[in-house]
PLY file of the C-alpha trace (Angstrom):
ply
format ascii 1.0
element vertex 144
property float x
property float y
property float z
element edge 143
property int vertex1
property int vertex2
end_header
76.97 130.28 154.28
79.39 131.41 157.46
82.35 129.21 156.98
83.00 129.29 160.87
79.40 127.67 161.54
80.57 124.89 159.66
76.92 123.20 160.79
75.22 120.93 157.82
71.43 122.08 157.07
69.59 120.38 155.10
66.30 122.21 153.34
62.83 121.33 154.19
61.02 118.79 152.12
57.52 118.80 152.48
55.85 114.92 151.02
52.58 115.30 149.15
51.13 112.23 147.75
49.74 111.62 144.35
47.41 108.76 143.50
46.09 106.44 140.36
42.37 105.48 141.96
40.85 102.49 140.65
37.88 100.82 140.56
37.22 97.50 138.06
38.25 98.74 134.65
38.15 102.54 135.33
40.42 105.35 136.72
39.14 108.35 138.90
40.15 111.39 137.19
39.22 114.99 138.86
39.85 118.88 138.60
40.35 121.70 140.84
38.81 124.96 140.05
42.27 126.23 139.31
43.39 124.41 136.72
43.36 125.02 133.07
39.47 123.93 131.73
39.35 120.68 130.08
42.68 118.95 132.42
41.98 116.01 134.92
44.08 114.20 136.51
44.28 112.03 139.87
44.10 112.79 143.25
46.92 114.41 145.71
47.57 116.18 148.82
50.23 116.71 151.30
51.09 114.25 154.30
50.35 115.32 157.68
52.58 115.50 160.45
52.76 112.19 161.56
51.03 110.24 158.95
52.12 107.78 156.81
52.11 107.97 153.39
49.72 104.91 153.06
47.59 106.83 155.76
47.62 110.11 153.95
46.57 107.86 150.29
43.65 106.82 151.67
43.24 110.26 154.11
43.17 112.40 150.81
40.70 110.26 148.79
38.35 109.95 151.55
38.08 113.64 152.09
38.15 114.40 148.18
36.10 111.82 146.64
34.34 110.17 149.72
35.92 106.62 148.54
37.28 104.29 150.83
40.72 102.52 149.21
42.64 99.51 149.84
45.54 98.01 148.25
47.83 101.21 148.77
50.83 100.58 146.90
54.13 102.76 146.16
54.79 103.41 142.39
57.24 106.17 141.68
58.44 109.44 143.20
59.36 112.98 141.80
60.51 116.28 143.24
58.09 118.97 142.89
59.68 121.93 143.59
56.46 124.60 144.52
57.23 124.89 147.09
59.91 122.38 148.48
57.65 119.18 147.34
58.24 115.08 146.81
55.28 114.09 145.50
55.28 110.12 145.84
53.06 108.29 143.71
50.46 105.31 144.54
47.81 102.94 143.00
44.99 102.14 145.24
41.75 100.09 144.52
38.72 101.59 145.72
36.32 99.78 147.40
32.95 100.64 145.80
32.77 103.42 142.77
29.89 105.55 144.55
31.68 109.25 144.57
30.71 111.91 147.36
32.70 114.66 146.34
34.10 117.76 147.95
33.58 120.51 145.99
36.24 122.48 148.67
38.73 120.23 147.66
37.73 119.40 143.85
35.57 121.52 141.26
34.47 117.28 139.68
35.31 113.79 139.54
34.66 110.94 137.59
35.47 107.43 136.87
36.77 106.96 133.11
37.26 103.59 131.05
40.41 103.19 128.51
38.46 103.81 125.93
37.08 107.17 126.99
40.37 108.35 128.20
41.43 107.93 124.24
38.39 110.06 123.09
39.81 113.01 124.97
40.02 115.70 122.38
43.24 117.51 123.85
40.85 120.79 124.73
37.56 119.84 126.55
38.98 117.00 128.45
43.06 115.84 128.85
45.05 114.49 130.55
48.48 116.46 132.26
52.19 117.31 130.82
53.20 114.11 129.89
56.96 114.65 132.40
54.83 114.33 135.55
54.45 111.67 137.89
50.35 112.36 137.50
50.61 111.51 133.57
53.04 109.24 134.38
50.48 106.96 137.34
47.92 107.26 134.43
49.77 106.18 131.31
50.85 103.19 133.42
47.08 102.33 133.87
46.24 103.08 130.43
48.70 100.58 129.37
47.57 97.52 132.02
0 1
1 2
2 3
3 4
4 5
5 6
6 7
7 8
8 9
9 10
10 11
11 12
12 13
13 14
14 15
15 16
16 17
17 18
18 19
19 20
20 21
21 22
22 23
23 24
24 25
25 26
26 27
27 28
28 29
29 30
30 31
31 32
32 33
33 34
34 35
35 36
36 37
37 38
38 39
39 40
40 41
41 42
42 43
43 44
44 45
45 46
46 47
47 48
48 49
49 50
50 51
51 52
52 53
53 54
54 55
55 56
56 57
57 58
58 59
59 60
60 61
61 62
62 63
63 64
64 65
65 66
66 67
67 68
68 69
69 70
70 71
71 72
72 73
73 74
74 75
75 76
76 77
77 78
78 79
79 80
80 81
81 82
82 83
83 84
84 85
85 86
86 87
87 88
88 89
89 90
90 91
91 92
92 93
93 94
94 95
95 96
96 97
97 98
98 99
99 100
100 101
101 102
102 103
103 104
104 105
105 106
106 107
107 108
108 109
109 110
110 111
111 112
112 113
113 114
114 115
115 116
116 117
117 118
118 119
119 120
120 121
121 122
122 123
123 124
124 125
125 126
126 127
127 128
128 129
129 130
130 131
131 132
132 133
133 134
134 135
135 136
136 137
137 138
138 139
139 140
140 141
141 142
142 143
C-alpha cells in the first residue's frame, strides 16, 4: 500500500490436494469428526514443503486410509479460500481395497458402489455442496 515501495507482493497460496480414490467399481468416501453427520466425501490434505503434488496424493491416502495408490492423475483445480487454499484435484487407483484407517485423521471410511451412492437419503449419508471440486471429482466418477 506505500506508493514509494512500489515492490510487487504477491499473497501466499498454500496447495492442498483433494482426491477421487478408486478401487474396481467403487469410490472411497470418508468423514472427519467435524463435519456435518451424514456428509462423506474424498480424501485431502495440504502439500508439504517440498513435495509434489503426486507425492502428497499418495502421502495423504497412505496416512488416512492406509491404501497404497497408483495412477495419480490431475483433474481440476479450485481456490479455496480458508485460509489462502488451491485445492487441486486427482483420481488415483488404489492398489488393494483393504482400509487401515486413522481415526486422527478421519472419524470412517468406506468404499461405495454407484448404486449405493444413489441410495443416499440426503440426511444419514450425502454427498458435499454440489460447487466444490470434492462433489465435483465424485459426480465425474458417478458418471464413468
Amino acid at each position: 500500500s506505500n506508493e514509494d515501495c512500489a515492490a510487487t507482493h504477491f499473497p501466499r497460496t498454500d496447495a492442498a490436494v483433494i482426491v477421487a480414490v478408486t478401487f474396481e467399481d467403487k469410490i472411497l468416501l470418508g468423514r472427519q469428526s467435524i463435519w456435518p453427520d451424514g456428509m462423506l466425501s474424498v480424501l485431502a490434505g495440504f502439500v508439504e514443503p517440498g513435495e509434489t503434488l503426486e507425492h502428497a496424493v499418495a502421502r495423504e491416502v497412505c496416512e488416512e486410509a492406509g491404501l497404497i495408490v497408483k495412477n495419480v492423475c490431475y483433474q481440476h483445480s479450485q481456490p479455496w479460500p480458508f485460509p489462502a487454499s488451491l485445492m487441486v484435484g486427482f483420481r488415483a487407483e488404489a492398489m488393494a481395497n483393504t482400509l487401515n484407517i486413522n481415526t486422527q485423521e478421519l472419524e470412517t471410511a468406506s468404499w461405495y458402489s454407484r448404486k449405493q451412492i444413489e441410495k443416499f437419503d440426503g440426511v444419514t449419508k450425502y454427498l458435499p455442496r454440489k460447487l466444490s471440486i470434492s462433489r465435483r471429482l465424485i459426480e465425474e466418477w458417478l458418471c464413468d
